[in-house]
N, C-alpha and C positions, 0 to 999 in steps of 0.2 A: 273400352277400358284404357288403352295406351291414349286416345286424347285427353281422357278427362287425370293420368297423367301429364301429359305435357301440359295441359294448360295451368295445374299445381305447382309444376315445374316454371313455370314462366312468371308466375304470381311470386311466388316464394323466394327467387334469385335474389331480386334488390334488398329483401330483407336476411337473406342467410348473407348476400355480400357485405353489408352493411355490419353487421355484426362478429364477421369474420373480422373485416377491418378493425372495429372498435376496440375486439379482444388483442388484437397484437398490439396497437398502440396504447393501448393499456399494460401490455407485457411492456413492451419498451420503455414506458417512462417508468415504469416500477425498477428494473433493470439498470437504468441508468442512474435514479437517486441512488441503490444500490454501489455502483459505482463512484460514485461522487464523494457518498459517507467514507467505502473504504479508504478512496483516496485521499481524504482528509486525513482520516486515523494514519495511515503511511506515511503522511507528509508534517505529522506531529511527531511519529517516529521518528522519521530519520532526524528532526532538528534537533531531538534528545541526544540521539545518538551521536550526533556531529558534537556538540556539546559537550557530550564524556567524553568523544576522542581529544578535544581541544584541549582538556583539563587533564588527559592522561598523558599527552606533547607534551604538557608543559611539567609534570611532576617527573615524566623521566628525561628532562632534559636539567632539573636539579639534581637528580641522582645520579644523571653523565658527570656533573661537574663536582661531586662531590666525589664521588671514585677515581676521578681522574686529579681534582688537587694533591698537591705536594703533602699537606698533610697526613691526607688518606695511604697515601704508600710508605711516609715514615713510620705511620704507626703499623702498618701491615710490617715493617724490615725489623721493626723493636719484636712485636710479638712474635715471628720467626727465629728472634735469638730466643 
């Protein structure tokens, strides 16, 4: 009984190895497209993102200058009287 194990055993290796292998690199490239897509969608993100910070520099850097002109604090000293 334990040979006609082993000899099952000996038959059967190349094909359970073979198959073990195939399944991981199958896991792997599944995995890694996985990765790629996200990293796509994050790197569309962020451009967004940089984008709106660009365009939100620049709106509060008119509102610096309009708070800070001379007329903005005239009319702030009129309406305090």
């Amino acid at each position: 009984m334990l040979e006609l194990f082993i000899v099952i055993t000996i038959f059967s290796s190349p094909f359970l190895i073979l198959t073990i292998t195939k399944r991981y690199f199958t896991y792997k490239t599944t995995i890694m497209a996985a990765q790629v897509k996200f990293n796509g969608l994050n790197n569309n993100k962020i451009t967004k993102l940089e984008e709106q910070r660009a365009m939100l520099n620049k709106r509060l850097a008119v509102l610096e200058e309009i708070v800070t002109s001379r007329h903005f604090e005239l009319s702030n000293k009129i309406a305090q009287l």
